[in-house]
Every structure is written in structure tokens, then in C-alpha cells.
C-alpha positions as CSV (number, residue, x, y, z in Angstrom):
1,X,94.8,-8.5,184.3
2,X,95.6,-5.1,185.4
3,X,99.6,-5.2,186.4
4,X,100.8,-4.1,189.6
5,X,102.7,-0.8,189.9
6,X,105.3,-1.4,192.7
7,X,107.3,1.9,192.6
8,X,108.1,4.5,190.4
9,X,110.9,7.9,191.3
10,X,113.2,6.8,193.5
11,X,117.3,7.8,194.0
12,X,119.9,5.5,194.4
13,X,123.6,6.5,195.9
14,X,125.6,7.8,192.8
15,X,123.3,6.8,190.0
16,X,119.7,9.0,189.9
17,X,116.7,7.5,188.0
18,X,113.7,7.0,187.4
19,X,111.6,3.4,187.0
20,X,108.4,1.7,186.7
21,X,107.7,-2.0,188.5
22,X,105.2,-3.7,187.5
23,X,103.9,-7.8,188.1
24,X,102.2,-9.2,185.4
25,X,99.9,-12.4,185.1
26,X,98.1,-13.7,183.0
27,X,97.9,-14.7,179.2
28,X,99.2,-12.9,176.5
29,X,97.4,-9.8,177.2
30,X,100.0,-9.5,179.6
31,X,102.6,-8.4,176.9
32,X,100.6,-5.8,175.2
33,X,100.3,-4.5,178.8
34,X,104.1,-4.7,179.5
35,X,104.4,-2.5,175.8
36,X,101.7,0.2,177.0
37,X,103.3,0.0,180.3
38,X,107.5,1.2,178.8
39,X,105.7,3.4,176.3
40,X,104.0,5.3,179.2
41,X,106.9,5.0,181.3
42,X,109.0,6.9,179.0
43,X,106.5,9.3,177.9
44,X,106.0,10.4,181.6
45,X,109.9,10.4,182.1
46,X,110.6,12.5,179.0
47,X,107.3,14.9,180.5
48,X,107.9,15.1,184.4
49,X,112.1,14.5,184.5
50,X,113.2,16.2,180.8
51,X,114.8,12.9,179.9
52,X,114.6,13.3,176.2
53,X,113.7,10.2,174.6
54,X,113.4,9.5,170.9
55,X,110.5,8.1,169.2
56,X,113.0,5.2,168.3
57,X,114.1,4.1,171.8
58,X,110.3,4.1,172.5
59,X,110.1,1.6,170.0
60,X,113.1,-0.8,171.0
61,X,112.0,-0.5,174.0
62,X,109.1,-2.0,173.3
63,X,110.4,-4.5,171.1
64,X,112.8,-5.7,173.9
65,X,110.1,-5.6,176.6
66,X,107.8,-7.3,173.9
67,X,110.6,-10.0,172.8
68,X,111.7,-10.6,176.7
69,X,107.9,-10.9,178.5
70,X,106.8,-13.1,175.8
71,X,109.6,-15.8,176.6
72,X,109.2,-15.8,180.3
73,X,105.4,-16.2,179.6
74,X,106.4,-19.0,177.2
75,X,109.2,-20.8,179.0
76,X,108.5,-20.1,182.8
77,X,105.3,-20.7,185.0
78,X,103.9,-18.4,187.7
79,X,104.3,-14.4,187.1
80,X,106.4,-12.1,185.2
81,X,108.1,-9.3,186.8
82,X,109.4,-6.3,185.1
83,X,111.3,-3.2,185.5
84,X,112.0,-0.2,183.0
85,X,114.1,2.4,184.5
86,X,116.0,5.3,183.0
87,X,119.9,5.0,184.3
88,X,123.3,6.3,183.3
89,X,122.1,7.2,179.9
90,X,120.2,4.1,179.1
91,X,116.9,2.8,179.1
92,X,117.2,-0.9,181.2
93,X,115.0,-3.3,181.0
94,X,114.5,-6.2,183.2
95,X,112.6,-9.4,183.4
96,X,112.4,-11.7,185.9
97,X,110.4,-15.0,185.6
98,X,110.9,-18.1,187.5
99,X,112.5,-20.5,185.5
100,X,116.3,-20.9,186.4
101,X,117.4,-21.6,182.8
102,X,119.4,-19.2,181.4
103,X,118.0,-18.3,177.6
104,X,120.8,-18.7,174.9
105,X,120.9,-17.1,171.5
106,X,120.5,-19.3,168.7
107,X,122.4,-19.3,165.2
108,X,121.0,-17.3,162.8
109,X,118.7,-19.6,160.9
110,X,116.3,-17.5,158.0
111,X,115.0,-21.3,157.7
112,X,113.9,-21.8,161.1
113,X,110.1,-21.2,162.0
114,X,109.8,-18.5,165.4
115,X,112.3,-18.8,168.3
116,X,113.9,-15.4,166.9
117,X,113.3,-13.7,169.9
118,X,116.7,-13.4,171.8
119,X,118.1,-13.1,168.6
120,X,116.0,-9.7,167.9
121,X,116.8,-8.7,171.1
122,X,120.7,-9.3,170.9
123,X,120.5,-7.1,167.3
124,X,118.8,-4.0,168.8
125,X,120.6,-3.1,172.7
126,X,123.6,-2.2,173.6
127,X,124.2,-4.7,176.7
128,X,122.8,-7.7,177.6
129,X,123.0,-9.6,180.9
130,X,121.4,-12.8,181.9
131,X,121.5,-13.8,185.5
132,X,120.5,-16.8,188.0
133,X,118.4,-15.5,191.4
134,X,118.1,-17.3,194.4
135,X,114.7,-18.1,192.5
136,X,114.4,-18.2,188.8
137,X,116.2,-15.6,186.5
138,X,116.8,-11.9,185.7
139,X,117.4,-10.7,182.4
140,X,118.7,-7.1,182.0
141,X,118.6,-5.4,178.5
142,X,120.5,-1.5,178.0
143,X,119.1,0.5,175.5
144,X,121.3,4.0,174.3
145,X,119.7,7.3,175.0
146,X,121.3,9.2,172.4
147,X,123.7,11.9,174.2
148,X,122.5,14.5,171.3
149,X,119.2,15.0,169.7
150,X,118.8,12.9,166.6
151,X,118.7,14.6,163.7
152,X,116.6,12.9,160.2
153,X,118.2,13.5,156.5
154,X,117.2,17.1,156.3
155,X,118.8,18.3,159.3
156,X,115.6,18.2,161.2
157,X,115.6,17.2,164.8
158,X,113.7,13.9,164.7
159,X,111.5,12.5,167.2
């Protein structure tokens, strides 16, 4: 199912960025949509607005949306909504589904069979916040833009 753009460019008092909003239905094909959708996203934000953003925050943030859209599909019923959005030197990303239970990291357990997700997610951002709504949930993961360009073994500037 194709998602639903809802907005995209707008400015907020004190705090200028730039974010995608998208509602998404459906089965999994949902979450490879949610992926395409970030890795777009940024591509566009790093072409239109300048934002630099490294090859590797393309990838968490995929990972992240990957990791958070596949557990509201799992856990909640009804649709997924998410947001990725470029703010105060961090990619966020934020889910919202309508179950009202709040998801808790598990012990590490190399034994245990799946359910790694939050666990993944926790590893890789640098802020994590989990929040009740009037209706359902919000989860909102912070991913670093790095302030300076990356630079690989060789002195190279990486991408």
C-alpha cells in the first residue's frame, strides 16, 4: 500500500527542520516502504537543504525505522504512523501505533530466539523516548549527525 505523505518543509519557532510524514498500512511490505521512505527523506535533505548526511546515519536510520515499524505492526492493530525529521543536529525518528503499552528493553539474552529489536535500537541512537498519547503510543528515537565530516582510515572523507 502506497503510504501517505502528510507534510514535508516546514519551520517551527526556534528549531528549523525539515520532515517526512507518512501513514502506513498494511503487511510487512509496509516496513520496506518505511526504509525506502527515511532513505529518500535523507537523500532529498542532504540534496535540496545541504544537511550533510553520512552513508552511516542512512543506515541506522533505517535500522531504527526498520526495528521500530516492525514492532508496532507486530504488537499494535490498526495503522502505523511515522515521522523522520532532521532537528538540532539529529535525525528523529518517530512511531506511533495504537497500542498504549509502553515497549521495554529486554536483558541481553544471545540464547533467546528474536525479540532483539529494542535492544538493537537502544545500541545504535543516541536518545530514546517512549511516550503514552491520548491514544496509543509515540516512540521517538535521536540519531547524531556528525558535527564534522567523517573521515575513513586513510584520511579520506567517507560517505
Amino acid at each position: 500500500m502506497e503510504p501517505d505523505v502528510l507534510g514535508e518543509d516546514r519551520i517551527a519557532p526556534q528549531r528549523a527542520y525539515v520532515h517526512i510524514t507518512a501513514a502506513l498500512e498494511g503487511d510487512g511490505a509496509c516496513i520496506a516502504e518505511a526504509r525506502h521512505l527515511a532513505a529518500d527523506f535523507l537523500a532529498r535533505a542532504e540534496a535540496v537543504h545541504g544537511v550533510p548526511v553520512p552513508d552511516r546515519t542512512v543506515d541506522l536510520t533505517q535500522l531504527v525505522v526498520s526495528e521500530l515499524v516492525t514492532n508496532a505492526r507486530k504488537y499494535a492493530p490498526g495503522p502505523v504512523l511515522l515521522e523522520v525529521r532532521i532537528a538540532d543536529g539529529a535525525v528523529e525518528v518517530e512511531v506511533w501505533d495504537s497500542d498504549p503499552v509502553l515497549p521495554v528493553a529486554r536483558a541481553a539474552d544471545p540464547g533467546r530466539v528474536g525479540q532483539h529489536g529494542l535492544e538493537i535500537v537502544m545500541a545504535v541512537v543516541q536518545g530514546f523516548e517512549a511516550r503514552r498519547e491520548p491514544v496509543g503510543k509515540r516512540i521517538t528515537a535521536r540519531i547524531a549527525l556528525p558535527d564534522e565530516p567523517v573521515v575513513d582510515i586513510v584520511g579520506r572523507r567517507a560517505r
